[in-house]
C-alpha positions in Angstrom: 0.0 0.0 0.0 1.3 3.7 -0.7 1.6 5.5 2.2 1.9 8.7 -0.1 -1.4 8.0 -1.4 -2.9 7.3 2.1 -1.4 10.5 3.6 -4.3 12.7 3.2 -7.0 10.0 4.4 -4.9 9.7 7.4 -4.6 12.7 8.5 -8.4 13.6 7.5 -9.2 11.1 10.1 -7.4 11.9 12.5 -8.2 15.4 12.5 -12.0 14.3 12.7 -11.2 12.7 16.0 -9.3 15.6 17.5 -12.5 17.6 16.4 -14.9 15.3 18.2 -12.6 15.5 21.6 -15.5 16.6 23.8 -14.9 19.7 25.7 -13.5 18.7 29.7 -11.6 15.9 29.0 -7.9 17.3 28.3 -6.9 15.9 31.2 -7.9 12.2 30.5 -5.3 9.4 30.3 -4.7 8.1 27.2 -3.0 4.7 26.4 0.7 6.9 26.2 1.0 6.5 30.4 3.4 9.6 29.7 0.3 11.5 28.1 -3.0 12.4 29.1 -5.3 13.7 26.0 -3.8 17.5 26.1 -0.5 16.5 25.8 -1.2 14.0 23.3 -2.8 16.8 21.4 -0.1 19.2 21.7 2.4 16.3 20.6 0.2 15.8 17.0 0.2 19.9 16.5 3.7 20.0 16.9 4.7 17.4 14.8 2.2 17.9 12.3 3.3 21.6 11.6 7.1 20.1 12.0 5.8 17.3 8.8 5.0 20.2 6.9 8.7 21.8 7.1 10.1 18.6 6.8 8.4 18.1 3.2 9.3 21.2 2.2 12.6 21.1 3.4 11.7 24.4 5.2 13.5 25.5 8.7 11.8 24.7 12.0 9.8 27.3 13.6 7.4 28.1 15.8 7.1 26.9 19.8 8.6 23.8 21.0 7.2 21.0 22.9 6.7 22.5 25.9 3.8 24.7 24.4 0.4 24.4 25.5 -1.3 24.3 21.9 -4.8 23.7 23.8 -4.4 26.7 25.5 -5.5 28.9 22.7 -8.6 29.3 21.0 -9.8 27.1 17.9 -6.8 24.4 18.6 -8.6 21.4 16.7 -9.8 23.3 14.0 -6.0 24.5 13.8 -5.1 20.8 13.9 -7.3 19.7 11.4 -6.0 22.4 8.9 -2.3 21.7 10.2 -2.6 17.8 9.3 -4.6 18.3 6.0 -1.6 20.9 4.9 1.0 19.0 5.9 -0.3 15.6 4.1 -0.7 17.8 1.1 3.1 18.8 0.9 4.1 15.2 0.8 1.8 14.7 -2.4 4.9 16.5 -4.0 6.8 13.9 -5.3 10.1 16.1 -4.5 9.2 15.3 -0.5 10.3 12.0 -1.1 13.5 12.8 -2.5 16.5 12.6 0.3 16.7 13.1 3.6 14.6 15.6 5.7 14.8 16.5 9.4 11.3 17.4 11.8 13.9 18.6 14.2 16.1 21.0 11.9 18.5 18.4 11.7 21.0 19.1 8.8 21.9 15.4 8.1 18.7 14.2 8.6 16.9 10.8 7.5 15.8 9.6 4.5 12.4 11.7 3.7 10.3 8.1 2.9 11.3 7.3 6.8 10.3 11.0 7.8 6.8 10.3 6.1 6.3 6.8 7.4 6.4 8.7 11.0 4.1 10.8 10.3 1.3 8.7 8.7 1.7 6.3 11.7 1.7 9.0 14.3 -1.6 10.2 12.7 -3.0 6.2 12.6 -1.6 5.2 16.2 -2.5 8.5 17.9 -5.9 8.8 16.2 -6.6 5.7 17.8 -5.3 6.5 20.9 -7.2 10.0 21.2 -10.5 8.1 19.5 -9.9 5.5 22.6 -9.0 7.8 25.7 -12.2 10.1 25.0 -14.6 7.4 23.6 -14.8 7.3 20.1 -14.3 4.9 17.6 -11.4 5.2 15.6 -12.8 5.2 11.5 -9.9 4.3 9.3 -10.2 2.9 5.9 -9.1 -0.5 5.5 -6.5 1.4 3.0 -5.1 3.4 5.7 -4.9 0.2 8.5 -3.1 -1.7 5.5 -0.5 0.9 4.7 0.2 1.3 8.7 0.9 -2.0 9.0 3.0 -2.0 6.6 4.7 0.9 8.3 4.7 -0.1 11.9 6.2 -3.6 11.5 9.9 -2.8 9.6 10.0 -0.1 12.0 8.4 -2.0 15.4 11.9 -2.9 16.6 14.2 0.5 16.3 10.9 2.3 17.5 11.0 0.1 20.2 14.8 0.5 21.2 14.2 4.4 20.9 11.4 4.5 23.2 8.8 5.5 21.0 6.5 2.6 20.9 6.4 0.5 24.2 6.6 -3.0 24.2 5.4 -5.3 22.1 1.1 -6.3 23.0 0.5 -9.8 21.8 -2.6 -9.9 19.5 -3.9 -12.7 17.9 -2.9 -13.3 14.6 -6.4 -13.2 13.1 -7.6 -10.4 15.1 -8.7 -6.9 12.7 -5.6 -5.6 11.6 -5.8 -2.2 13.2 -5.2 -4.4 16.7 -2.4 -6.3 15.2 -0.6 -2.5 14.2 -1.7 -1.3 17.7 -0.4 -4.5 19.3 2.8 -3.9 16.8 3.0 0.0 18.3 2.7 -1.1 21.8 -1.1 -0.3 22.5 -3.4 -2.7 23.8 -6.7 -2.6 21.3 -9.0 -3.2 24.6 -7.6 -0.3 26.1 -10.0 1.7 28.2 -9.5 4.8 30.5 
């Protein structure tokens, strides 16, 4: 599956979940134990707007990660138009070319890896904000295939990094969205 082609879809989604986050429950837990739902939130804003730079090979700006993005006014719709813009600017085929940085990095990674990131951050946290304020996460069967097909070559360096947690066994003929949460480190039956 092309994760270019399933960029847009993605991040569509997930922006339709950060939109439904009903109003009082920022301060929720989420299945990231190092993240309730506002910082979960602020995470995807940052990196989101960070995506964008990356695909255009454009300097880092704006606040760091220790802004409150929640804190202003209109933060979901800013989300949603954040996600939608940055998917866009990896629909240029030039966004694949090389390496790219989110962190301003001058050597970088290679720019496929960059995107991989940030289709799966959009997939894995979608689902985790869907889950920690009780929605259900609505991804095409598309968009599950190509995260799968992202999460598993890079399960084991995410893994060794700290970005996914450990390894949640799920059975082998469970929905394939639990086997790429399982992959990620999420249990699927999570609840808050």
């Amino acid at each position: 599956m092309d994760v270019r082609s399933q960029m847009l879809p993605a991040a569509e989604a997930a922006a339709r979940i950060v939109l439904e986050i009903p109003a009082g429950t920022l301060d929720a837990p989420t299945p990231c134990p190092d993240w309730d739902v506002r910082g979960l939130v602020n995470h995807l804003i940052l990196w989101s707007g960070r995506g964008e730079a990356a695909a255009r090979r454009a300097p880092v700006t704006g606040p760091g990660e220790e802004h409150d993005f929640t804190a202003e006014p209109g933060w979901a719709e800013r989300f949603a138009e954040q996600a939608r813009t940055t998917a866009e600017a990896w629909q240029d085929p030039a966004a694949w070319d090389g390496n790219t940085s989110l962190t301003g990095d001058k050597e970088g990674m290679p720019a496929p890896f960059i995107a991989g990131i940030l289709f799966v951050e959009n997939v894995v946290h979608g689902w985790d904000l869907a889950a920690a304020t009780g929605h259900e996460a609505r991804f095409s069967p598309e968009i599950v295939r190509a995260a799968w097909e992202q999460v598993v070559p890079m399960a084991e360096m995410s893994r060794r990094y700290g970005v996914f947690g450990a390894e949640v066994p799920v059975p082998e003929d469970a929905p394939l969205l639990d086997r790429v949460l399982g992959a990620a480190g999420r249990d699927p039956g999570w609840k808050p």
